[in-house]
FIRO-865432 format. One line per field, with one value per residue (C-alpha): x, y, z. Coordinates in nm, 3 decimals, decimal comma. Last residue first. Layout:
! FIRO-865432
X	X/... $
Y	Y/... $
Z	Z/... $
***
This chain:
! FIRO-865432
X	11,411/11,170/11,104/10,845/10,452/10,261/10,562/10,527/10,577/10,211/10,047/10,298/10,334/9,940/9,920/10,226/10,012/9,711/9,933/10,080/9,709/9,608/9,889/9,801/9,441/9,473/9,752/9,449/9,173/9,433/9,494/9,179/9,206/9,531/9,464/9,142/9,286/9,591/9,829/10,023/10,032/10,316/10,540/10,437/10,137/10,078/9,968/10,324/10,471/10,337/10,406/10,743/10,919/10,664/10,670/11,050/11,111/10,855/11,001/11,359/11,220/11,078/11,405/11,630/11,411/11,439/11,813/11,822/11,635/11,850/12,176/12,055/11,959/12,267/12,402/12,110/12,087/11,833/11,469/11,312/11,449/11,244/10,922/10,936/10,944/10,651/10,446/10,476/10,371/10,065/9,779/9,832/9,870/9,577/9,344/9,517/9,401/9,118/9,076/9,164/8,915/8,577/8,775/8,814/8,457/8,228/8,342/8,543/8,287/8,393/8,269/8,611/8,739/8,796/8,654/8,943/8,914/8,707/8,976/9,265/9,133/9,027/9,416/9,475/9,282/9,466/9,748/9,697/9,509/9,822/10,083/9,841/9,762/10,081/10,256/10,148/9,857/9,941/10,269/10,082/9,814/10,040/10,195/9,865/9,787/10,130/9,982/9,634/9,702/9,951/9,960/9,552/9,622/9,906/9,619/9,400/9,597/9,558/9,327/9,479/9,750/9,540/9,325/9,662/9,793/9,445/9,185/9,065/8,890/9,123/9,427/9,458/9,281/9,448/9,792/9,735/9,634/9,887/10,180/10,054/9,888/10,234/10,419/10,260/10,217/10,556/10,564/10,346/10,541/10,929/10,790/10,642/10,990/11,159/10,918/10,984/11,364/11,397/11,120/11,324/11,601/11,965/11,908/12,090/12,384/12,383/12,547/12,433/12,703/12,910/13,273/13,461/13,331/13,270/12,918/12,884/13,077/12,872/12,579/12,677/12,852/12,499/12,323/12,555/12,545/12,143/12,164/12,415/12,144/11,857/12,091/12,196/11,834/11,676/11,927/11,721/11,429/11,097/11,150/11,241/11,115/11,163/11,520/11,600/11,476/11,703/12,009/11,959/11,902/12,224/12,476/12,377/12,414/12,735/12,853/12,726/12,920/13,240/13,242/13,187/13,343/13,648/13,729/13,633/13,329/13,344/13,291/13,022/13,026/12,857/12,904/12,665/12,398/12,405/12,589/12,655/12,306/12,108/12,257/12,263/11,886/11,779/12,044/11,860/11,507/11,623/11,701/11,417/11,213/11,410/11,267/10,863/10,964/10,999/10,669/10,552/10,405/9,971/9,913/10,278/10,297/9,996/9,988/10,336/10,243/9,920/10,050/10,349/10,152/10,127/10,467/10,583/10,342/10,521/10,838/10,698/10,490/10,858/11,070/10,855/10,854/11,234/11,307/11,031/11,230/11,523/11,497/11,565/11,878/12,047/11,996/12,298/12,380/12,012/11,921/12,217/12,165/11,819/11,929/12,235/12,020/11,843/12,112/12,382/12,121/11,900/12,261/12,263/11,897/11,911/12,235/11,989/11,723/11,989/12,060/11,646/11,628/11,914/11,762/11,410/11,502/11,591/11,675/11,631/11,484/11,608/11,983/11,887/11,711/12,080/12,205/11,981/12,067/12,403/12,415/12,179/12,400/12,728/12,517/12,415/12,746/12,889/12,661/12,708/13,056/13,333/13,228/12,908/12,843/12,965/12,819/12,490/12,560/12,627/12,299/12,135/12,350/12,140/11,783/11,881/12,038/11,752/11,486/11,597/11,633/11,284/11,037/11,200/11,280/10,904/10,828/11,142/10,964/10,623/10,764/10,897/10,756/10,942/10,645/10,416/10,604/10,675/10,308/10,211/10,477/10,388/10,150/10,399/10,695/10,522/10,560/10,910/11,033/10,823/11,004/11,319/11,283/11,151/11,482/11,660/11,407/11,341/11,686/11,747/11,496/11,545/11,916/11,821/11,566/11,815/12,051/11,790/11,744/11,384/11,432 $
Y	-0,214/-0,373/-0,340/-0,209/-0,368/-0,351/-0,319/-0,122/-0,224/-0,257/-0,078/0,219/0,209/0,220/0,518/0,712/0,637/0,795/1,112/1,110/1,083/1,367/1,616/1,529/1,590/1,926/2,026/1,937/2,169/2,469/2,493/2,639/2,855/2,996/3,070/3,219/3,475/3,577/3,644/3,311/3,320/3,591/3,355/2,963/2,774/2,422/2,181/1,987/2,323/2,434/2,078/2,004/2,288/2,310/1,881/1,883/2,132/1,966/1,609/1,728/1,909/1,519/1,359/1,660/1,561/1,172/1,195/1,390/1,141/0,851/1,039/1,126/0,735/0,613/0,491/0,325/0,125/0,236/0,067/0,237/0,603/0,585/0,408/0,679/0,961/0,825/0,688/1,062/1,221/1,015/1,075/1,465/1,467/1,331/1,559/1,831/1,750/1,682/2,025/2,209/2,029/2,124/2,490/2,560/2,572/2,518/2,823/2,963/3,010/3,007/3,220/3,277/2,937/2,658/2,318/2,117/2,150/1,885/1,678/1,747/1,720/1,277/1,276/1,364/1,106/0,868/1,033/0,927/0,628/0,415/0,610/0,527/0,182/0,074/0,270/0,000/-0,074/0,110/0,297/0,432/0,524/0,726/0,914/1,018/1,176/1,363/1,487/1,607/1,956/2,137/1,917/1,981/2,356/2,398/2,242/2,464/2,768/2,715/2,976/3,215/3,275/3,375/3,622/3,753/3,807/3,954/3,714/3,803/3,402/3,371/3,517/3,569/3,229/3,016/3,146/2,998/2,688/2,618/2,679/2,478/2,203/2,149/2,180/1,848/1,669/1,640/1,612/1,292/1,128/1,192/1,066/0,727/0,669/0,732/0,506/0,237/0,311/0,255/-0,007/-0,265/-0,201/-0,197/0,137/0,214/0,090/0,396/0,581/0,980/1,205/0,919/0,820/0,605/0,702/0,439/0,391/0,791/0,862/0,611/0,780/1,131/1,055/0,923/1,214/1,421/1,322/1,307/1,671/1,732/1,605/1,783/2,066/2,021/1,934/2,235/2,528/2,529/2,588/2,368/2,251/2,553/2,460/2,093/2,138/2,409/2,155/1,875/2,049/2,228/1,904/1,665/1,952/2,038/1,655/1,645/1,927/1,814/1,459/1,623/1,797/1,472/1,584/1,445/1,532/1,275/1,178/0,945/1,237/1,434/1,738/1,975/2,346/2,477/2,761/3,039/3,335/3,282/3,076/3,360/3,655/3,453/3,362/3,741/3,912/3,638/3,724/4,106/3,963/3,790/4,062/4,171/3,857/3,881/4,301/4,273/4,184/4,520/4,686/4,633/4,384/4,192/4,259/4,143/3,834/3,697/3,778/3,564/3,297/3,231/3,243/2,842/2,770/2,958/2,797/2,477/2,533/2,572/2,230/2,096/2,248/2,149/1,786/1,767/1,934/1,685/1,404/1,428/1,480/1,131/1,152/1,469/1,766/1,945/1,679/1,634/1,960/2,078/1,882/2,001/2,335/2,256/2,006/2,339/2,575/2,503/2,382/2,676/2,907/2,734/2,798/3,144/3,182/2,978/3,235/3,516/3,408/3,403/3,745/3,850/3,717/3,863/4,206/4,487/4,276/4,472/4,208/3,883/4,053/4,125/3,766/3,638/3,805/3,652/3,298/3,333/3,489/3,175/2,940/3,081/3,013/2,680/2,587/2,696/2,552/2,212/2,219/2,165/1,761/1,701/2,043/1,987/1,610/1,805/2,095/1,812/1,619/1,973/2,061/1,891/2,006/2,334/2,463/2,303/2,399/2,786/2,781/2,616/2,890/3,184/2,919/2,924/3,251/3,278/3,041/3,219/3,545/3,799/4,218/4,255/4,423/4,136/3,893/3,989/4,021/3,656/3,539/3,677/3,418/3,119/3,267/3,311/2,928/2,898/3,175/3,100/2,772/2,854/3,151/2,930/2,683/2,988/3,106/2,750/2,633/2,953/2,926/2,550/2,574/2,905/2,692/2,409/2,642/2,792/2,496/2,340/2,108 $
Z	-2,417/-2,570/-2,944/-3,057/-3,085/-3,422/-3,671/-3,899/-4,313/-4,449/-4,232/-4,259/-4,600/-4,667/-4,414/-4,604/-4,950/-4,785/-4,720/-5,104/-5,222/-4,986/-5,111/-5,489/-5,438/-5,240/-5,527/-5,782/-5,624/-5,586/-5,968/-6,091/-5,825/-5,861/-6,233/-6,127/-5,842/-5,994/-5,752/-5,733/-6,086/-6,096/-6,298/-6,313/-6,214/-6,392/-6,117/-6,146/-6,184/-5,840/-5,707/-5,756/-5,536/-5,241/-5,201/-5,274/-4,931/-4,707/-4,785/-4,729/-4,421/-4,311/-4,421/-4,222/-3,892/-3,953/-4,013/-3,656/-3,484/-3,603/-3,516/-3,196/-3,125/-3,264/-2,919/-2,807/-3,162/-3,362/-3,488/-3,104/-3,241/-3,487/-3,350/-3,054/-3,313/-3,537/-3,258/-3,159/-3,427/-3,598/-3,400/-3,338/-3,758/-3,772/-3,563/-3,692/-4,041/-3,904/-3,775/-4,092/-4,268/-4,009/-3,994/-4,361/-4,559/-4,266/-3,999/-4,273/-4,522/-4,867/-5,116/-5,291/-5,286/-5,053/-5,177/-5,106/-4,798/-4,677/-4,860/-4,677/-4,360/-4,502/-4,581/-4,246/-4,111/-4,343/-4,209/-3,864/-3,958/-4,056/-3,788/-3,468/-3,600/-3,672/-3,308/-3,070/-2,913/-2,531/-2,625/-2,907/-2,742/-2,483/-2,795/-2,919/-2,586/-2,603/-2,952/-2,807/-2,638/-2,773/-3,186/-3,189/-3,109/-3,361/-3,655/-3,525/-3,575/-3,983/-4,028/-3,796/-4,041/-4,345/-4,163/-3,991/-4,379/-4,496/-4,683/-5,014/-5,081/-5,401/-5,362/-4,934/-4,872/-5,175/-5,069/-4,718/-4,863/-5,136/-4,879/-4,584/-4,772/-4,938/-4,630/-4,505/-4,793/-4,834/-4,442/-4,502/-4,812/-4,661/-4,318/-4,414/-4,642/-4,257/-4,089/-4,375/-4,364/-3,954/-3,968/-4,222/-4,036/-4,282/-4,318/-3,997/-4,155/-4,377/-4,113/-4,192/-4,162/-4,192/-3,885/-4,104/-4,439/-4,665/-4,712/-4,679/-4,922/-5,181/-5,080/-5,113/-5,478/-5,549/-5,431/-5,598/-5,890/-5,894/-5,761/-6,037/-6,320/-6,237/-6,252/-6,582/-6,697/-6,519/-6,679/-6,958/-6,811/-6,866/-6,491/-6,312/-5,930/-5,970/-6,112/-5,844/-5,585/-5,743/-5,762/-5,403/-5,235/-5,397/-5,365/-5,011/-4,943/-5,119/-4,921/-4,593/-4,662/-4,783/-4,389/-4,243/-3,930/-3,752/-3,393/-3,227/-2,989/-2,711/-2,460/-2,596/-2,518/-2,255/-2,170/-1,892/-1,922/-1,710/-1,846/-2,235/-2,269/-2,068/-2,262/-2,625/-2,543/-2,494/-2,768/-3,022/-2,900/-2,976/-3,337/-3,403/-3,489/-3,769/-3,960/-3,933/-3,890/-4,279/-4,359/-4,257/-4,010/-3,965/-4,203/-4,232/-3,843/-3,704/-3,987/-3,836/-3,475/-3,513/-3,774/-3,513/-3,211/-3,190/-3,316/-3,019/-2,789/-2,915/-2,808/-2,448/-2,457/-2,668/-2,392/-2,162/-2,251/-2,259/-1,908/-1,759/-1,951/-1,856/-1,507/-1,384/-1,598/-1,434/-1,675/-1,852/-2,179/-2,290/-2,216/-2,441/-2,678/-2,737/-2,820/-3,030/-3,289/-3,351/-3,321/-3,562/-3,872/-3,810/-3,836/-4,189/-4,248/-4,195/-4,435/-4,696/-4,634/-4,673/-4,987/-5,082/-4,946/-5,185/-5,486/-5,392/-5,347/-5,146/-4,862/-4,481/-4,327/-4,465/-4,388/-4,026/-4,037/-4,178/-3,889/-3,586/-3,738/-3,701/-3,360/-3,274/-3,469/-3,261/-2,947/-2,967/-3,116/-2,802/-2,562/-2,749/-2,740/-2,954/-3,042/-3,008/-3,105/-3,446/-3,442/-3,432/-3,704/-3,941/-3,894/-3,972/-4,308/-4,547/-4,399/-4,268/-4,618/-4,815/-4,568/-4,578/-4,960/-4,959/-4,846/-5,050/-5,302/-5,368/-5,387/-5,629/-5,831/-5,775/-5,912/-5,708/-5,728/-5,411/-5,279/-5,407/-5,376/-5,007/-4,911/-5,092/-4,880/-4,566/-4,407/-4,576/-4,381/-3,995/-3,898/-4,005/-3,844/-3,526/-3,489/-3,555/-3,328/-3,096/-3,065/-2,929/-2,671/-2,577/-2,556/-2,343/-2,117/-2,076/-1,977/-1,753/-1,541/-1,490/-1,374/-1,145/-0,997/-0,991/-1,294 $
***
């Protein structure tokens, strides 16, 4: 940790990793910004958000055997240079369809780097330093989530929302300079060189048939591709049961706490990004907040995660993780609910911030029992593999959540800007998200186990 090798590997995993992070915290502030200039309706709103999660989610376990295999530092880097060109492209798109392309490119070079970055720590550090190098790059990682909504509303209000992606590409030039010159290469020495490249199809397949059926249900395209993303998704399973060397080793299913910790994670990170999207466009439609407005309203939720979610880890080591990930999203649930009332007279001070803080409350109570009862329901040697399904499950729950709900609650077309249609909606999403979040604490009393396994 003291070397300056060790220092570079963490810089640059941390720059690189950030601009995921920051991208994805800065979108939702803007969105009602780029509709508006792009003149997009709230479908293509919506696959603004979800054609990066799509791409990242079903390609993400790919992009880790990739650098498994040819080099972690090199797939680090070639997803950063990715990722810094789709934002060029997301920055200077004249219109929605071609933003919403480039948001898939983004979340293909997402999908390289993100698995990249913390393989590389992993694969450079000596074992007793592991874990240092690992916490700060999440405590460090996390300060880029935190100023996300800050920078994000700075530049949409006082710039423009395109700066929210051109800004990442001198962050890009940083972490390619320090990766190219200081970091190590690592592999993984048992691994071959096959890759489930039919796998990441099928799975692409299976994710962007569904979402654009949720998204354009009543179109008459929707059926058909309802239909292919159920194809697919089958065709992807049955692949994947007899492929050699799966994508995503169905085996692991097999543990009754792997798949109920998994189905936990699909419900709350539904709920998750749905909160996220209805209730920042709720603030800048309805209560005539500005983009930084917006953003800030949701920092406590990032501040709760800094500060409080590596406590919520050591309780669960102490009781065990049922507790921790039953009333963590039945607290969040109860967030949920104390905003529900948001509208145009709300105060922030006793309309938002009492809500918003439970909800990060919660969510700082659930997250690390949640990681550490993954990856404890795995075998040692699946352990990336396991923590990699669970990040693509909870961005496929993130991605289905934003597409199905706006229809489900009846806004279409340019409703997002219309202050009483959006309204009237906004009340029933809330509901909706904290039903499927009290549903993830019923699964998880019902199916965790109180103590993990021993090691």
């Amino acid at each position: 940790m003291g070397t300056p090798g060790g220092r570079a590997v963490i810089a640059a995993a941390v720059l690189g990793s950030g601009m995921t992070w920051l991208d994805g915290s800065v979108v939702n502030v803007a969105l009602r910004t780029i509709g508006e200039d792009l003149d997009a309706s709230l479908a293509e709103l919506q696959w603004i958000n979800n054609g990066y999660l799509v791409s990242l989610a079903s390609l993400i376990l790919l992009g880790g055997s990739l650098g498994d295999r040819l080099g972690r530092r090199r797939m680090f880097i070639v997803g950063t240079v990715w990722f810094a060109l789709a934002s060029v492209l997301c920055g200077i798109a004249p219109n929605a369809e071609t933003l919403i392309a480039a948001r898939i490119l983004q979340g293909v070079g997402g999908a390289l780097l993100t698995p990249a970055s913390l393989a590389m720590i992993q694969g450079a550090f000596v074992h007793d330093d592991r874990g240092k190098a690992i916490g700060a790059w999440s405590g460090l990682g996390g300060v880029a989530a935190a100023i996300g909504p800050f920078v994000g509303g700075v530049l949409v209000d006082h710039a423009s929302w395109r700066w929210i992606f051109l800004i990442n590409l001198p962050l890009a030039v940083a972490t390619v300079m320090i990766a190219w010159r200081a970091v190590p290469e690592t592999r993984d020495p048992t691994a071959t060189g096959h890759f489930d490249l039919l796998g990441a199809v099928l799975a692409s397949l299976a994710l962007g048939g569904i979402t654009y059926a949720l998204i354009d249900w009543g179109s008459d395209g929707a059926p058909w591709a309802a239909a292919a993303g159920v194809i697919a998704s089958v065709a992807f399973l049955l692949l994947e049961r007899s492929e050699k060397q799966p994508m995503m080793p169905l085996g692991l299913y097999r543990d009754r706490t792997f798949s109920a910790s998994n189905a936990m994670t699909f419900l709350v990170y539904a709920a998750l990004g749905a909160v996220s999207f209805f209730l920042v466009l709720q603030l800048q439609t309805v209560a005539d907040y500005n983009a930084l407005e917006a953003g800030l309203a949701t920092l406590p939720i990032t501040i709760c995660m800094l500060f409080l979610a590596a406590k919520g880890g050591e309780l669960g080591s102490r009781i065990g993780p049922r507790i921790p990930m039953t009333f963590g999203p039945l607290v969040m649930a109860g967030g949920t609910l104390l905003i529900l009332g948001v509208d145009e007279d709300v105060n922030y001070w006793l309309g938002v911030l009492p809500g918003i803080t439970v909800f990060g409350l919660g969510l700082a109570l659930m997250v690390a029992p949640l990681t550490a009862t993954v990856l404890a329901a795995a075998p040692d040697d699946k352990a990336g593999i396991a923590s990699g399904i669970n990040n693509a499950v909870a961005r496929a729950g993130s991605l289905m959540a934003v597409a199905a709900l706006p229809t489900a609650v009846g806004l279409s077309g340019a409703d997002y800007a219309d202050p009483l249609v959006f309204d009237a909606a906004y009340p029933t999403a809330m509901l909706a998200c904290a039903a499927l979040l009290a549903l993830g604490g019923v699964v998880s009393w019902l199916t965790i186990p109180h103590e993990l396994p021993q090691e």
